[in-house]
C-alpha positions as CSV (number, residue, x, y, z in Angstrom):
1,X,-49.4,59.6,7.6
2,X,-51.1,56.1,7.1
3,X,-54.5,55.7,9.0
4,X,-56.6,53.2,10.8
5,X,-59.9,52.9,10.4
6,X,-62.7,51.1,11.9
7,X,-66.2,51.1,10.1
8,X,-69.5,48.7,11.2
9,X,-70.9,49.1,7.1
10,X,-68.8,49.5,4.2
11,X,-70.0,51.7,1.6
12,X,-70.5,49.8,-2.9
13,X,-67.3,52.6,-2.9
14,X,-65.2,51.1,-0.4
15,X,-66.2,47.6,-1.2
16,X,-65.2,48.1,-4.9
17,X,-61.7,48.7,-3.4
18,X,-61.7,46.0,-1.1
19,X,-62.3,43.4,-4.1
20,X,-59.5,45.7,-6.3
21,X,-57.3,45.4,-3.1
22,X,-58.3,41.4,-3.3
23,X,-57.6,40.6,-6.5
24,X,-54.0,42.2,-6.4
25,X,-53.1,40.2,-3.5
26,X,-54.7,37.0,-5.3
27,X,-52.5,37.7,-8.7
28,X,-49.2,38.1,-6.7
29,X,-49.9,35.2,-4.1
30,X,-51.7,33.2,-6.3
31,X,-54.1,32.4,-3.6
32,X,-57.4,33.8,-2.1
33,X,-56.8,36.9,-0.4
34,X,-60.1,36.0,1.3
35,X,-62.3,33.2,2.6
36,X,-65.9,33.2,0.7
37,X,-67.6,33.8,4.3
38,X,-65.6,37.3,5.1
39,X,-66.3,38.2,1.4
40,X,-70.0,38.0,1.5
41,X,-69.6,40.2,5.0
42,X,-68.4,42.8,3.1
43,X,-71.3,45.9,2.7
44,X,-74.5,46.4,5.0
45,X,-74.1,45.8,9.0
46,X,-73.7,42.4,9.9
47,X,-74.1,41.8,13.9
48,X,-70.2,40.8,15.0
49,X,-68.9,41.8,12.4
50,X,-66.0,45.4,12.0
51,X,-63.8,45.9,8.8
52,X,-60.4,47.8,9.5
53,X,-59.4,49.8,6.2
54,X,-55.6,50.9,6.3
55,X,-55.1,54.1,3.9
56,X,-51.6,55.2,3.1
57,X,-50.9,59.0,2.9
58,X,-52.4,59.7,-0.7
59,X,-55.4,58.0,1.3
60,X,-55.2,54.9,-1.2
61,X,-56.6,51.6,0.4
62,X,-53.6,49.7,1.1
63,X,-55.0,47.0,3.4
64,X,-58.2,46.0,4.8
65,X,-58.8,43.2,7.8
66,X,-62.3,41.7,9.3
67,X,-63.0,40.4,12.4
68,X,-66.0,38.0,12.7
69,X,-68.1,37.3,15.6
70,X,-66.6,39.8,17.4
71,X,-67.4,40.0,21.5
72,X,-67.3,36.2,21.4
73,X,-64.1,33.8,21.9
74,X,-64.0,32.7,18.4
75,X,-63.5,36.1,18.0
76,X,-61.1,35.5,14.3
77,X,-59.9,37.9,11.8
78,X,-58.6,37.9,8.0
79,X,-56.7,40.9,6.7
80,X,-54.8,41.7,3.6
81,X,-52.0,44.3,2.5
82,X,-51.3,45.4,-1.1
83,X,-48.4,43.7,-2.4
84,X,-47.3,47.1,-3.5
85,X,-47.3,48.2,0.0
86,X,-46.1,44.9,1.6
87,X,-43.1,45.5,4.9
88,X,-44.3,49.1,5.6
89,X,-45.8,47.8,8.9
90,X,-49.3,48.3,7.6
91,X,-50.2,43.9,8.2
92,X,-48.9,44.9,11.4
93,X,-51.5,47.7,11.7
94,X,-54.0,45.8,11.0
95,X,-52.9,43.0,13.6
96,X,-52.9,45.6,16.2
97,X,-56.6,46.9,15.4
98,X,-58.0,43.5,14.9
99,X,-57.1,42.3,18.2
100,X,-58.1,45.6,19.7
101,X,-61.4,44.6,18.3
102,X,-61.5,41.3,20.0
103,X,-60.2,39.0,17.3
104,X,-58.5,35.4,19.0
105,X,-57.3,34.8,16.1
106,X,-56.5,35.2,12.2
107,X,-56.8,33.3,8.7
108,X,-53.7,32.9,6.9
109,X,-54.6,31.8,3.4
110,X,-52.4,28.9,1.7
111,X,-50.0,29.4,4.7
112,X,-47.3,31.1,2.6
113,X,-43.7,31.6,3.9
114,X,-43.7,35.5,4.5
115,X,-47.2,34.7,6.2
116,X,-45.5,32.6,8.9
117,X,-42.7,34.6,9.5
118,X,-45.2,37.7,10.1
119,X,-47.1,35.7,12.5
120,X,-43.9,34.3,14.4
121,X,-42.6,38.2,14.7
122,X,-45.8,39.0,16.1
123,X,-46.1,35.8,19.0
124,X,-49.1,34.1,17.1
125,X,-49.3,30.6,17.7
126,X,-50.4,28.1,14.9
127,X,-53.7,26.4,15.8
128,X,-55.7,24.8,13.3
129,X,-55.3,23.9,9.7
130,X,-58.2,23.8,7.1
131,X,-56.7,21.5,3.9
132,X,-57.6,22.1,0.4
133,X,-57.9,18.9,-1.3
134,X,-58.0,18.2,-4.9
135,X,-58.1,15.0,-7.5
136,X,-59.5,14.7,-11.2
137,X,-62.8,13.7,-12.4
138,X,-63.3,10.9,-15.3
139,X,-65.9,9.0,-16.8
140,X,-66.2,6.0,-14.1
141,X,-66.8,9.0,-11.7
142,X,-70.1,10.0,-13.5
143,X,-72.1,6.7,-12.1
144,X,-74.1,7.5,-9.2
145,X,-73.1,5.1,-6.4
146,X,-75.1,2.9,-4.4
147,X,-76.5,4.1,-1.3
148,X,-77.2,2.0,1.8
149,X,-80.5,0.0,2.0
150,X,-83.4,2.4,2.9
151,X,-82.1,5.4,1.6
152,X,-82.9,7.6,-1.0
153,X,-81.6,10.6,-2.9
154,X,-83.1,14.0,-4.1
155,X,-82.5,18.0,-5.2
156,X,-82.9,20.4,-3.0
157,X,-85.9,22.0,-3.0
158,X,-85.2,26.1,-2.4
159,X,-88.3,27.1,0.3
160,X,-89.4,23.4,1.0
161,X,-86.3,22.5,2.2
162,X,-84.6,25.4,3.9
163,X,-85.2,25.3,7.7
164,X,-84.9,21.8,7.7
165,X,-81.4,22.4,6.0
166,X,-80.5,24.9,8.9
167,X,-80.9,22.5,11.3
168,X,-79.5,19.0,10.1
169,X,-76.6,21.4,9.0
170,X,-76.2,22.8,13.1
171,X,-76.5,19.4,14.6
172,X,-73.8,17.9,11.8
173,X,-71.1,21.2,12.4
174,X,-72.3,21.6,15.8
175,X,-68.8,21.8,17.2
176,X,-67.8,23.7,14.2
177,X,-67.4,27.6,14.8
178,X,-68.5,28.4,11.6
179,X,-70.7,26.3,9.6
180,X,-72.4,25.3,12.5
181,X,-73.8,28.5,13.1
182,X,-75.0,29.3,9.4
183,X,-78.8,30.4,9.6
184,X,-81.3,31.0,7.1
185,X,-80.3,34.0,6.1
186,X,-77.2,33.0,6.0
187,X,-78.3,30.0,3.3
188,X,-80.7,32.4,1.2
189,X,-77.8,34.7,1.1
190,X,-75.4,31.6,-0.5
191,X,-78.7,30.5,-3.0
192,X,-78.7,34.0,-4.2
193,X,-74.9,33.8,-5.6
194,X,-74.3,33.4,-9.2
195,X,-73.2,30.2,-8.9
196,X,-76.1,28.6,-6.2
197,X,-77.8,25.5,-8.1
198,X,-80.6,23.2,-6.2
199,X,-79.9,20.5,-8.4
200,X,-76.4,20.1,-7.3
201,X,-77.4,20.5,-4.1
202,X,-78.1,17.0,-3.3
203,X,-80.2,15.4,0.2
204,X,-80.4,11.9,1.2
205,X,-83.8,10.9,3.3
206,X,-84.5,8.0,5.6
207,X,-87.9,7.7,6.0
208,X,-89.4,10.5,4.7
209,X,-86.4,12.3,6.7
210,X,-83.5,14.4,5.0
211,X,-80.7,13.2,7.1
212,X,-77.1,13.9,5.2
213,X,-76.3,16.5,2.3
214,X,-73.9,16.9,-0.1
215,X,-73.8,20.6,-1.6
216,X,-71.4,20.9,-4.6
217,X,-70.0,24.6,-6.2
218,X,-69.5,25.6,-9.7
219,X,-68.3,28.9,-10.0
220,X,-69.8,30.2,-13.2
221,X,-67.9,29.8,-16.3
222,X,-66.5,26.6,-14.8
223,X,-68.0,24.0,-16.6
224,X,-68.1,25.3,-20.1
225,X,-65.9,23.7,-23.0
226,X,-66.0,20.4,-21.3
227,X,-63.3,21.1,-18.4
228,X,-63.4,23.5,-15.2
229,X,-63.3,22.9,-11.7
230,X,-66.2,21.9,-9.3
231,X,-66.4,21.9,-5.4
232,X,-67.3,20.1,-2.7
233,X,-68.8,22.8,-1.0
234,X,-70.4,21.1,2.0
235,X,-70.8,17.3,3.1
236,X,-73.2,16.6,6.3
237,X,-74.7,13.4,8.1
238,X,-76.7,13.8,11.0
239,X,-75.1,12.3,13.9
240,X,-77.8,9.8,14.2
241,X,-77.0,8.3,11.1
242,X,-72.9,8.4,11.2
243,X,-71.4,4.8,11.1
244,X,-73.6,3.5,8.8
245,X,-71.9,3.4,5.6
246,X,-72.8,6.8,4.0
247,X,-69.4,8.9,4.1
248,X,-67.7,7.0,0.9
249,X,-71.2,6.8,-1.3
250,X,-72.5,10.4,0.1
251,X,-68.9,12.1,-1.8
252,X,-69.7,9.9,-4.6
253,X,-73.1,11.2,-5.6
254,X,-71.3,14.8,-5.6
255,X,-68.6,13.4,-7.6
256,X,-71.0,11.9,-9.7
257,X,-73.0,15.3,-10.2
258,X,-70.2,17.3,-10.9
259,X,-68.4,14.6,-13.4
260,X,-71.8,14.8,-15.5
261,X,-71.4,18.5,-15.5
262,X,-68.3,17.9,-17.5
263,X,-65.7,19.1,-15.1
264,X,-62.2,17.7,-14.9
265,X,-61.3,18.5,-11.5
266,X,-62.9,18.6,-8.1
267,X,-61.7,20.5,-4.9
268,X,-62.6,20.6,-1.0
269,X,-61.7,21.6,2.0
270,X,-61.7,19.9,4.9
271,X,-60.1,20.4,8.8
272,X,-56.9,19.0,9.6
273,X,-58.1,17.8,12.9
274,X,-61.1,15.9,11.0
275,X,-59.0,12.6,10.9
276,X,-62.3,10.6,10.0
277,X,-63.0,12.7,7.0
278,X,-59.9,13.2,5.4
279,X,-59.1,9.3,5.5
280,X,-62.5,9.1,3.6
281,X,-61.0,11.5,0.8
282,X,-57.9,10.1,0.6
283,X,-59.7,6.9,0.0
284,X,-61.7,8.6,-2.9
285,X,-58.2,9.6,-4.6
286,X,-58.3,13.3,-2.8
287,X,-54.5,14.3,-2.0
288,X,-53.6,17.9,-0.5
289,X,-52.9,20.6,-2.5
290,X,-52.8,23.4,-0.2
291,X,-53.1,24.2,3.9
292,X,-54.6,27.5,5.0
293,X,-53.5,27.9,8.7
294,X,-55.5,29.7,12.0
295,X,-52.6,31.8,14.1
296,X,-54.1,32.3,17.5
297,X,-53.2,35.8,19.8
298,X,-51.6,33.2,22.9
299,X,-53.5,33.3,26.2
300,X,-52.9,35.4,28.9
């Protein structure tokens, strides 16, 4: 019979299944399986974190699930099922032993029809929406924009800059549950990924001060034979500084960057609640191209 099971470490084995398991559900649903954050988790201990591997009777891996910050209340979860395996109650499975584990709530990537009706059959409430926002890059978007009087704009320097990073990045997300808790580690682990490059990782100073970021992501490969896609990976202003003008020019010089790259297309994601933010994109020429949604267990 299928089994449950709960592990604190998974094993270059395991993991290589996990990704196999991934990239299945990413072909058929055309849509991450998983977020970059519960992907990195996946391997040694990690302090809150527990996979859930669901093996079918031939013991083939036919669904894996993560909970994140587990023995907290943001407590959330992602979880997977083969498409080959799909309505053979193993997502259900997984549900059970995920919220066994703690988890509040769980990631539903791109928000797809069968996805909502699986978390309406199981009492889940929709909470929170992250957008994935997307518009085209041309010439006029390789200028680097003005920025307001007295600031300035330079590369990230990797071991200069990195605590410093940390913590204009905790007060900017500090109501965020999860990039406001990122740490150093947690940064060294993102600037060790194939794809981590300083000089798109752009910091504005006031006086001598780094005090808003803009960290763009090109997947490797992307930006070869003059096209690809490009990210906006993370945009910050310390609260002191907000409401002076730098939201519109701080996307541009990441827009800028990635234009000159030779990409043709840039993406983002952004909150749904984060009104102020996405009325800046929009602004830009962002429109929505997809919505992952948050399903939350409903309180007691």
């Amino acid at each position: 019979m299928p089994v449950t099971e709960r592990l604190g470490a998974v094993d270059d084995r395991t993991a290589g299944e996990a990704r196999e398991l991934w990239d299945r559900a990413h072909a058929a649903d055309e849509v991450a399986a998983v977020s970059e954050a519960f992907a990195l988790a996946v391997g040694r201990h990690r302090e809150g974190v527990v996979h859930v591997l669901r093996r079918d009777d031939a013991g083939q891996l036919v669904g894996y699930a993560q909970v994140a910050s587990v023995g907290t209340p943001d407590a959330v979860a992602e979880l997977v099922v083969d498409p080959a395996a799909r309505r053979q109650g193993h997502g259900r499975a997984l549900l059970d032993a995920v919220v066994e584990e703690g988890a509040r709530s769980v990631w539903a990537h791109g928000d797809l029809p069968p996805a909502r009706a699986f978390a309406t059959a199981a009492g889940l409430e929709r909470t929170r929406s992250l957008h994935l926002m997307t518009r085209p890059l041309g010439a006029d978007d390789a200028r680097d924009p003005a920025l307001p009087a007295g600031y300035s704009v330079r590369a990230f320097e990797p071991g200069r800059d990195d605590e410093d990073w940390v913590r204009l990045n905790a007060a900017a997300f500090a109501s965020h549950p999860e990039q406001g808790r990122l740490t150093v580690a947690d940064l060294r682990e993102r600037m060790d990924q194939p794809w981590f490059d300083p000089a798109g990782f752009l910091l504005v100073e006031r006086d001598g001060r780094v005090v808003a970021f803009h960290w763009t992501k090109v997947e490797k490969g992307e930006a070869r034979h003059g096209n690809g896609t490009g990210e906006v990976y993370v945009v910050g202003v310390d609260p002191d500084e907000q409401g002076r003008g730098l939201g519109g020019p701080l996307t541009a010089l990441g827009l800028a960057h990635l234009a000159r790259r030779g990409l043709t297309e840039v993406h983002l994601y952004v909150d749904g609640d984060n009104t102020a933010a996405r009325r800046t994109y929009e602004r830009l020429g962002f429109a929505d191209l997809a919505v992952d949604a948050q399903y939350s267990v409903p309180h007691a």
